[in-house]
C-alpha positions as CSV (number, residue, x, y, z in Angstrom):
1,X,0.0,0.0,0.0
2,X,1.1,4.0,0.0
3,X,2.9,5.1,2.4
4,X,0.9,8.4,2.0
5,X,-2.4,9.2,4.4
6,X,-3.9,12.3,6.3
7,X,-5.2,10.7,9.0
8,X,-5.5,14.3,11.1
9,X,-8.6,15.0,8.6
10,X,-6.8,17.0,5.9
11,X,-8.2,17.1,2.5
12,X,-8.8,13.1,2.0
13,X,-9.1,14.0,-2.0
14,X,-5.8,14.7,-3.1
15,X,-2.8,12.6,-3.7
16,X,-1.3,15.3,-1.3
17,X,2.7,15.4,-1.1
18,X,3.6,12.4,-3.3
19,X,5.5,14.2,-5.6
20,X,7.7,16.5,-3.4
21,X,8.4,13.1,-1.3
22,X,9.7,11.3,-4.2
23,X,11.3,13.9,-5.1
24,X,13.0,14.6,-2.0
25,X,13.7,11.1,-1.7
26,X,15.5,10.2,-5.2
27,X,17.6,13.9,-3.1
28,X,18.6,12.4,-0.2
29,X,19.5,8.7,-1.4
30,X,22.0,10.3,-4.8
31,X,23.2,11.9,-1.7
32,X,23.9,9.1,0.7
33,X,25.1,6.9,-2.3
34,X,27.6,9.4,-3.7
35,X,29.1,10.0,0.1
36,X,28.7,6.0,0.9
37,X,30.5,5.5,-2.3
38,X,33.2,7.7,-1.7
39,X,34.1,6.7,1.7
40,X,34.1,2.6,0.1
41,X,36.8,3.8,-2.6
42,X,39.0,5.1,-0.4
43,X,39.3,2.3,1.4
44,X,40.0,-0.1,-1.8
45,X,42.1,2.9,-3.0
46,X,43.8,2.7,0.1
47,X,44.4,-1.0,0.2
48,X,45.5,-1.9,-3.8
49,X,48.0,1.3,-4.2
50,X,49.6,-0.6,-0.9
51,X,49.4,-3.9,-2.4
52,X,50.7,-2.5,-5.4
53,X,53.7,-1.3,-3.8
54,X,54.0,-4.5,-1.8
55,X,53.9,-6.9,-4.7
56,X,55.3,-5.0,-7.1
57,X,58.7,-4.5,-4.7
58,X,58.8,-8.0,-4.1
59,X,58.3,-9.5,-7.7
60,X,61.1,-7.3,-9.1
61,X,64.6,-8.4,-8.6
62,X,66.1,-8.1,-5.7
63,X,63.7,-5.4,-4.7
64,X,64.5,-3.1,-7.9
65,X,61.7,0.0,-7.4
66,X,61.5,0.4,-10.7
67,X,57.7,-1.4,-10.7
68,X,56.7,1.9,-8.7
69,X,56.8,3.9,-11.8
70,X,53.7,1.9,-12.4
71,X,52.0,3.1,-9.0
72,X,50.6,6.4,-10.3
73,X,48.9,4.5,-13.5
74,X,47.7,2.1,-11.7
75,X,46.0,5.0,-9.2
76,X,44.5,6.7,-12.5
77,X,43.3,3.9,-13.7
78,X,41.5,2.6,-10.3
79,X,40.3,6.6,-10.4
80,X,39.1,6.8,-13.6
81,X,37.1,3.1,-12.9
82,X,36.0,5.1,-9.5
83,X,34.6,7.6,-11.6
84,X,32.3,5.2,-13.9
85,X,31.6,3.0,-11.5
86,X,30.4,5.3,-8.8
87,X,28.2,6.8,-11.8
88,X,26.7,3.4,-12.7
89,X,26.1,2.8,-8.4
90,X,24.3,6.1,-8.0
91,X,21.8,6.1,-10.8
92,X,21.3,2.5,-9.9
93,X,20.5,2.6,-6.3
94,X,18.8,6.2,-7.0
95,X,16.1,4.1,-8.8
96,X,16.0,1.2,-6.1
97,X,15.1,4.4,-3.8
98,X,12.1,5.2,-6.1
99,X,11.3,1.2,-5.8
100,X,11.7,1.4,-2.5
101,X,9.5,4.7,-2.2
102,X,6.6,2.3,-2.4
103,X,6.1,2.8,-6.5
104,X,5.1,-0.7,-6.6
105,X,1.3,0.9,-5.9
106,X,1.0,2.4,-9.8
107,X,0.6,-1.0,-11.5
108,X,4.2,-1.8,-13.0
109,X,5.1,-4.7,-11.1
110,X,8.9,-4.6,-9.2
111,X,10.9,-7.4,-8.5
112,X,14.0,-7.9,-7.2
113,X,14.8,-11.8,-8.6
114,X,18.0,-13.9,-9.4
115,X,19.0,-12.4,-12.5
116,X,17.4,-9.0,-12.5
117,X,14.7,-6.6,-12.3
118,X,11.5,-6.6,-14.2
119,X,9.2,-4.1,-15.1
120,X,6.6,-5.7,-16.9
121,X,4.3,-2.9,-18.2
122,X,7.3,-1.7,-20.2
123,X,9.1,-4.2,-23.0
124,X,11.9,-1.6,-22.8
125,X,13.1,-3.1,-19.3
126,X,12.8,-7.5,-20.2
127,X,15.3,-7.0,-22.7
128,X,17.9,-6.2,-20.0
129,X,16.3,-7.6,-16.9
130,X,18.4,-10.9,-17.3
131,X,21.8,-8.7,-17.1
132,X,21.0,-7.3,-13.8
133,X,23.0,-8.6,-10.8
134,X,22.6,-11.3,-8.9
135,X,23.2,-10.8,-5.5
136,X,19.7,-7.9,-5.3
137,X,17.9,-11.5,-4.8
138,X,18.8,-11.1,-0.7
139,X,17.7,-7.7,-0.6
140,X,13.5,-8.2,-1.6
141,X,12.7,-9.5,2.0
142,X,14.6,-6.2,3.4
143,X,12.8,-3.1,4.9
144,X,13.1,-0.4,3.2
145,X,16.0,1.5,4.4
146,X,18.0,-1.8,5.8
147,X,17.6,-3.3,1.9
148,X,18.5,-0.2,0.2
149,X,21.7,-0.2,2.1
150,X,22.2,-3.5,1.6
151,X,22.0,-3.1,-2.0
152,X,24.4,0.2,-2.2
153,X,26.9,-2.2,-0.2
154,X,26.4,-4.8,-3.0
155,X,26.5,-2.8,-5.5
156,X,29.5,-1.0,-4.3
157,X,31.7,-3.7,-3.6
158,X,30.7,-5.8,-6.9
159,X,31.8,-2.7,-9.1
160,X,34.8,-2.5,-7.1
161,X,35.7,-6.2,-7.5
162,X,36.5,-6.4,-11.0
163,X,38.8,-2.9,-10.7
164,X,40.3,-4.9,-7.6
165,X,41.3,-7.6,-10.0
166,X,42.3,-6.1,-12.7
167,X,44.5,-3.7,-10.7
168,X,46.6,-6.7,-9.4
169,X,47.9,-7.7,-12.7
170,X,49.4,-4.4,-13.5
171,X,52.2,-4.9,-10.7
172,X,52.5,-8.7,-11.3
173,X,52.7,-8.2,-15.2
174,X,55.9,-5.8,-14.3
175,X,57.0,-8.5,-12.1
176,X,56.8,-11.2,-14.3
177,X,58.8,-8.8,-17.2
178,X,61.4,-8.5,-14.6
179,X,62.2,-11.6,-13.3
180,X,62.3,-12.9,-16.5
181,X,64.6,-10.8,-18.0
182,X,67.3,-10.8,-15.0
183,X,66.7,-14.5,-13.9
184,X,65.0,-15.2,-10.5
185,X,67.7,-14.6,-7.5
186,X,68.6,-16.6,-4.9
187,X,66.8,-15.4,-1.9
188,X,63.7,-16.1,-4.3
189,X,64.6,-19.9,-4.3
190,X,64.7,-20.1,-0.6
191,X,61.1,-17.8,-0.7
192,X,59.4,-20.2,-3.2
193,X,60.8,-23.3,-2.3
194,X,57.3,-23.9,0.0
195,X,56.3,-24.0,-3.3
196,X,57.6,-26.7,-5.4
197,X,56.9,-27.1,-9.0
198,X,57.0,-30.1,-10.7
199,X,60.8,-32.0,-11.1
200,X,60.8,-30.6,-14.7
201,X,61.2,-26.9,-13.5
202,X,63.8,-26.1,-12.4
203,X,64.5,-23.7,-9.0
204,X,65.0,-20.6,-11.2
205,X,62.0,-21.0,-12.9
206,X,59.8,-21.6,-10.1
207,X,59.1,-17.9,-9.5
208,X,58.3,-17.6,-12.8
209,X,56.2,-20.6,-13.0
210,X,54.1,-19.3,-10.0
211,X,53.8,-16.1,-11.2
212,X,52.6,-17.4,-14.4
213,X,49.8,-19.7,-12.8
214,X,48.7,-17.2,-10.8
215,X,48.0,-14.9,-13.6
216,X,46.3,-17.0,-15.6
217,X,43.9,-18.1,-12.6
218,X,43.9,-13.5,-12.2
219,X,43.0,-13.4,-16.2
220,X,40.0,-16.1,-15.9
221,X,38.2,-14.0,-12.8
222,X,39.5,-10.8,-14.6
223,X,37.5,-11.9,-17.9
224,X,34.2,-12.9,-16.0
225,X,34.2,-9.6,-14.5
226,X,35.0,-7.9,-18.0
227,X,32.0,-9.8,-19.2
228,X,29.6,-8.6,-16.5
229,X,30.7,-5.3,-17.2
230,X,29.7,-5.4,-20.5
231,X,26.5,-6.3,-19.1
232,X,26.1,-3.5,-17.0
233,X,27.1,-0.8,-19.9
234,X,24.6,-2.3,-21.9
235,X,22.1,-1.8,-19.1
236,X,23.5,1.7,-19.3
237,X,22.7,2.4,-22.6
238,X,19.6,1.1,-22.8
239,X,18.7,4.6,-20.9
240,X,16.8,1.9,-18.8
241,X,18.4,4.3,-15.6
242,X,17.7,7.3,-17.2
243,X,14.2,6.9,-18.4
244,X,13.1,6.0,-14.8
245,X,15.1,8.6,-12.8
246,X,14.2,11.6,-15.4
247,X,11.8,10.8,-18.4
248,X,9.4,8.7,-16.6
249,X,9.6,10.8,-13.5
250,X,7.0,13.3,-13.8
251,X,4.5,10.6,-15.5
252,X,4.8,8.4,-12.6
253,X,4.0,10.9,-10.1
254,X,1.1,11.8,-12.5
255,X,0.0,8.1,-12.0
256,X,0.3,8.3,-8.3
257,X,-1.9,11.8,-8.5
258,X,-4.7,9.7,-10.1
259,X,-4.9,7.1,-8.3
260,X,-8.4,6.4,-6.5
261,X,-7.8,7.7,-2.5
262,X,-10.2,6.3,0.4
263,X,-10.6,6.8,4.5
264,X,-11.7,5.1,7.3
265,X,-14.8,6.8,9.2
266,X,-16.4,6.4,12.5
267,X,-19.6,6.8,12.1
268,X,-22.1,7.2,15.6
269,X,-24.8,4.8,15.7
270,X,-27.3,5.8,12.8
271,X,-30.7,4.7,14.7
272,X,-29.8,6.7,17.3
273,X,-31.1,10.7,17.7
274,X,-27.5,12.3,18.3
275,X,-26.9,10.3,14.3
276,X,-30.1,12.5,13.6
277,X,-29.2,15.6,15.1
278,X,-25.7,15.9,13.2
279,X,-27.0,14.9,10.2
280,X,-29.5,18.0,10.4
281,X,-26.6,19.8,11.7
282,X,-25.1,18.9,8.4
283,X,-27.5,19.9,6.0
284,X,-28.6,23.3,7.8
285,X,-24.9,24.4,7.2
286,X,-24.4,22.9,3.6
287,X,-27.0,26.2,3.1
288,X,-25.0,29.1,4.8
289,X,-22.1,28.6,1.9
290,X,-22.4,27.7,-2.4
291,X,-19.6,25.5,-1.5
292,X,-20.7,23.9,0.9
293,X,-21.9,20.0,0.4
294,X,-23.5,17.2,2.6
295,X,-22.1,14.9,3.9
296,X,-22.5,11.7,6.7
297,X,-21.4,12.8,9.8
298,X,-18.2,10.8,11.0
299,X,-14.7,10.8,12.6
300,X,-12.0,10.1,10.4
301,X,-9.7,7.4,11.2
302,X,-7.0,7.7,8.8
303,X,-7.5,9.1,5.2
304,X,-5.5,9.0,2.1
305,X,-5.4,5.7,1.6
306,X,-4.3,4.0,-2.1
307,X,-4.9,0.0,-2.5
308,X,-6.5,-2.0,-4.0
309,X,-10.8,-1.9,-2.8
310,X,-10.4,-6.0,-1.7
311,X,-7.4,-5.0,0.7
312,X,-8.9,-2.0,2.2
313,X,-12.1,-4.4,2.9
314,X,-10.3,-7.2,4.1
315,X,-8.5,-4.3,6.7
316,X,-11.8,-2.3,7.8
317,X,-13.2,-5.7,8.4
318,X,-10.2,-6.8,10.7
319,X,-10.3,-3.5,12.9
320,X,-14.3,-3.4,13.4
321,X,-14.5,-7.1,14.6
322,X,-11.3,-6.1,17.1
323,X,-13.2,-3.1,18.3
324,X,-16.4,-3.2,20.3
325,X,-18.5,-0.4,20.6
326,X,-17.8,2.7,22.6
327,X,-18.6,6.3,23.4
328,X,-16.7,9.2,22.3
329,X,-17.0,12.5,24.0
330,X,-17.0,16.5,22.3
331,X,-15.2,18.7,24.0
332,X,-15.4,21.8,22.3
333,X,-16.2,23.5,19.0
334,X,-13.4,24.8,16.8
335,X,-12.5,25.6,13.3
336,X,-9.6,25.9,11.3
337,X,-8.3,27.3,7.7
338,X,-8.9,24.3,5.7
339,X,-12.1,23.2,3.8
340,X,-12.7,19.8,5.5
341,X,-11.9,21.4,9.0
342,X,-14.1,24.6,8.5
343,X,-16.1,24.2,11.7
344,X,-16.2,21.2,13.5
345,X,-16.6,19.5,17.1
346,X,-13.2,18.2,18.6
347,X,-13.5,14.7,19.7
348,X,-11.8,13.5,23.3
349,X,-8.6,12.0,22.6
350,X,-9.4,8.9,24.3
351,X,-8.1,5.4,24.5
352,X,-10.4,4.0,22.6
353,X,-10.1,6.5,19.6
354,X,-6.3,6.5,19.8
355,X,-5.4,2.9,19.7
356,X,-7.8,2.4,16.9
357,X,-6.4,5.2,15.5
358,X,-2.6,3.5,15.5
359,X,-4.3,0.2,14.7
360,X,-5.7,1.8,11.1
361,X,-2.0,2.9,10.9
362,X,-0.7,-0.4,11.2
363,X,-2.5,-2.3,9.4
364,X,-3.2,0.0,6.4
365,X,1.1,0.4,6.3
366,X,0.8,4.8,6.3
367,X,2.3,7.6,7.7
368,X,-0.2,8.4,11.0
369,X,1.2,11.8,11.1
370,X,-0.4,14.4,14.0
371,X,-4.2,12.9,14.8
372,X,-6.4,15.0,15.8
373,X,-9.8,13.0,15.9
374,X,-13.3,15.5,14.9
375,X,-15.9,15.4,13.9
376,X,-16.6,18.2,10.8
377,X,-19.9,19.8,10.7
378,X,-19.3,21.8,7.7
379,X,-16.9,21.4,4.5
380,X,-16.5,24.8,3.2
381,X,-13.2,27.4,1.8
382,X,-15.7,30.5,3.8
383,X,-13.4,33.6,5.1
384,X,-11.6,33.1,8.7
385,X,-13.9,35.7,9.7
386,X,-17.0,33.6,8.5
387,X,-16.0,30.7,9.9
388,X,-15.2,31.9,13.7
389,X,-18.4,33.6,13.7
390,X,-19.7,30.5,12.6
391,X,-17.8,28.7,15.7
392,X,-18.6,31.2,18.2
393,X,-22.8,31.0,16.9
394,X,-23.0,27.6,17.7
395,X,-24.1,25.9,21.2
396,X,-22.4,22.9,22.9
397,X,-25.5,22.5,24.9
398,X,-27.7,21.6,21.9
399,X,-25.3,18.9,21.2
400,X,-25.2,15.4,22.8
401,X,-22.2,15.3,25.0
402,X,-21.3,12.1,24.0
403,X,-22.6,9.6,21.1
404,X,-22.0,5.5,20.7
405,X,-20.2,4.7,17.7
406,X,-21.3,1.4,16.3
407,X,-19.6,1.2,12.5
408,X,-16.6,1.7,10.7
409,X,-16.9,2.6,6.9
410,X,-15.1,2.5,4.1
411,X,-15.3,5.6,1.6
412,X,-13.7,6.3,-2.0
413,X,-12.9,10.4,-1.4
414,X,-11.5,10.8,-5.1
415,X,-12.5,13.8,-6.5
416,X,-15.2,16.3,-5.1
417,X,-17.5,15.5,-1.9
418,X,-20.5,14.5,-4.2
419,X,-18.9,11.5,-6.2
420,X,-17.4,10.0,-2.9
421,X,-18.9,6.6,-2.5
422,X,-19.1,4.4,0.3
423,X,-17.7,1.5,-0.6
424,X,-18.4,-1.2,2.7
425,X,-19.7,-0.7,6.5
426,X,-18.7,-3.0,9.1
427,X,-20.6,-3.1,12.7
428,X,-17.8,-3.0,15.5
């Protein structure tokens, strides 16, 4: 489900913040990868220019530094792989940030798989899917902000693997060029000599012989990881990336504006004469304003919703049978500069109220927010002046101190007050 709700009674029509979230979020994550990124490259940085000094003085005869004159192209060349790589990393985990973001809600289904990433509204994406990496399998069953730094971590240190590797022969190529034009020396027979080759090489040749294997083995890894890198810069120019952080952007938060929103009302006891009172109370002030429309009375429990109809059902109809009935209590009258909190009573924070409150939370998987349970007796965009005058006109007395709620409803709020549509109503 969205992550989105106004469950303090805002306006339960609109899609509300979704883009500036998104937007903030795709932010903050380029952010976090870029600096997590950097910090991981120093570190390999760090470690192979050491191990390229270390192997490259002990592979050359009889120390000779003259390998080190390789040091500062090995360095651009683990930079300049930094560089790419990093660029690759950030656009990649920038759009498992928007998957994470809770886009699975606007019909393109999301999977992280073994083997790759499928968006299946879009042919664009299977023809690359199968090139994606491997190890984003473990992340699926992650929360959200544990599995997306799970997967910059993965993603980091794969990308870095393959520059790892191929760094290492740089020195050891040098190596091997020395010690096999000057010989292998003696204090490199009494070195290798752990290592014996078979009784056809002889102790001079050992080093070489070992330096040779071990290449080979370094060439085999080194061409797997060529080959997946070819993998990813295809995936790179299939403007797979780009499409979804840029082009696609905008539409997808179009998607999420149209997307059918719902709330959760508590609605008092229909049979009863405080239901009838409000409801008059209702339609007497639907006259005072053009604007102004009828409506049932009720106390939101958390607006904003977007699922599927079945889901939200299958929710209302697990809080109402874990909730019995009980009274909820109006303290005072109040209004505010919104349209769906023109004028309305304020309901008594109460345990009852509260914990169903969080339980709506919970279960529908949204962002509570500030609650501040009401019950609206007029929707309405009337002047501030208007609507304390309206407030200040009104008696408590005349209203029941307290009413029984007995349902929880389900209502589509898409669009304007007069096409909302309740959609179920469970007894508690």
């Amino acid at each position: 489900m969205s992550n989105s709700s106004r469950s303090d009674g805002g306006d339960p029509s609109k899609g509300g913040d979704d883009r500036e979230v998104l937007l903030s979020m795709y932010d903050q994550h380029r952010q976090e990868i870029r600096a997590h990124g950097k910090r991981k490259s120093r570190r390999y940085l760090g470690s192979l220019t050491a191990l390229g000094v270390i192997v490259g003085y002990v592979f050359t005869t009889n120390g000779d530094a003259r390998v080190l004159v390789l040091v500062p192209y090995v360095l651009g060349f683990l930079y300049l792989s930094h560089i790419s790589s990093m660029h690759y990393v950030t656009q990649l985990a920038a759009l498992l940030a928007l998957i994470e973001a809770k886009l699975d809600h606007l019909g393109a289904e999301y999977e992280l798989f073994h083997g790759g990433f499928s968006i299946r509204q879009n042919p664009r994406f299977q023809n690359v899917e199968a090139k994606y990496l491997k190890e984003f399998k473990h992340a699926k069953k992650d929360s959200d902000l544990q599995g997306l730094h799970r997967v910059i971590q993965l993603c980091v240190r794969y990308s870095m693997r393959g520059i790892a590797l191929t760094a290492y022969i740089v020195p050891m190529a040098a190596g091997t060029w020395a010690v096999y034009r000057e010989g292998a020396p003696d204090d490199w027979t009494g070195l290798l000599s752990m290592f014996p080759g078979p009784s056809w090489i002889g102790p001079d040749l050992v080093g070489p012989a070992l330096i040779l294997g071990t290449q080979i083995v370094l060439l085999v890894v080194i061409g797997a990881a060529w080959l997946q890198y070819r993998n990813h810069k295809d995936l790179l120019k299939s403007g797979v990336l780009e499409s979804v952080l840029e082009d696609d952007l905008e539409s997808r938060i179009g998607e999420i504006e149209d997307l059918d929103m719902y709330s959760v009302w508590l609605v008092p006891d229909r049979g009863s004469e405080a239901y009838q009172q409000l409801e008059e109370t209702v339609e007497e002030y639907a006259q005072l304003d053009e604007d102004a429309p009828e409506f049932e009375p009720h106390i939101t429990v958390v607006g904003g919703i977007q699922a599927s109809e079945s889901v939200l059902e299958e929710g209302v109809q697990s809080l109402a049978e874990g909730q019995g009935v009980f009274d909820v209590e109006f303290t005072r009258v109040q209004c505010s500069t919104t349209k769906h909190q023109c004028v309305f009573l304020l309901v008594e924070p109460t345990a009852e109220v509260l914990s169903l409150h969080q339980e709506a939370v919970e279960v529908f998987d949204v962002d509570g927010g500030m609650y501040v349970p009401h019950l609206s007796l007029i929707y309405s965009d009337m002047d501030v002046e208007e609507r304390l005058d309206l407030a200040e006109s009104i008696d408590m007395s005349a209203f029941p101190s307290t009413v029984q709620v007995g349902e929880l409803v389900l209502v589509k709020t898409t669009g304007p007050v007069s096409e909302w549509v309740t959609v179920a109503r469970y007894n508690l």
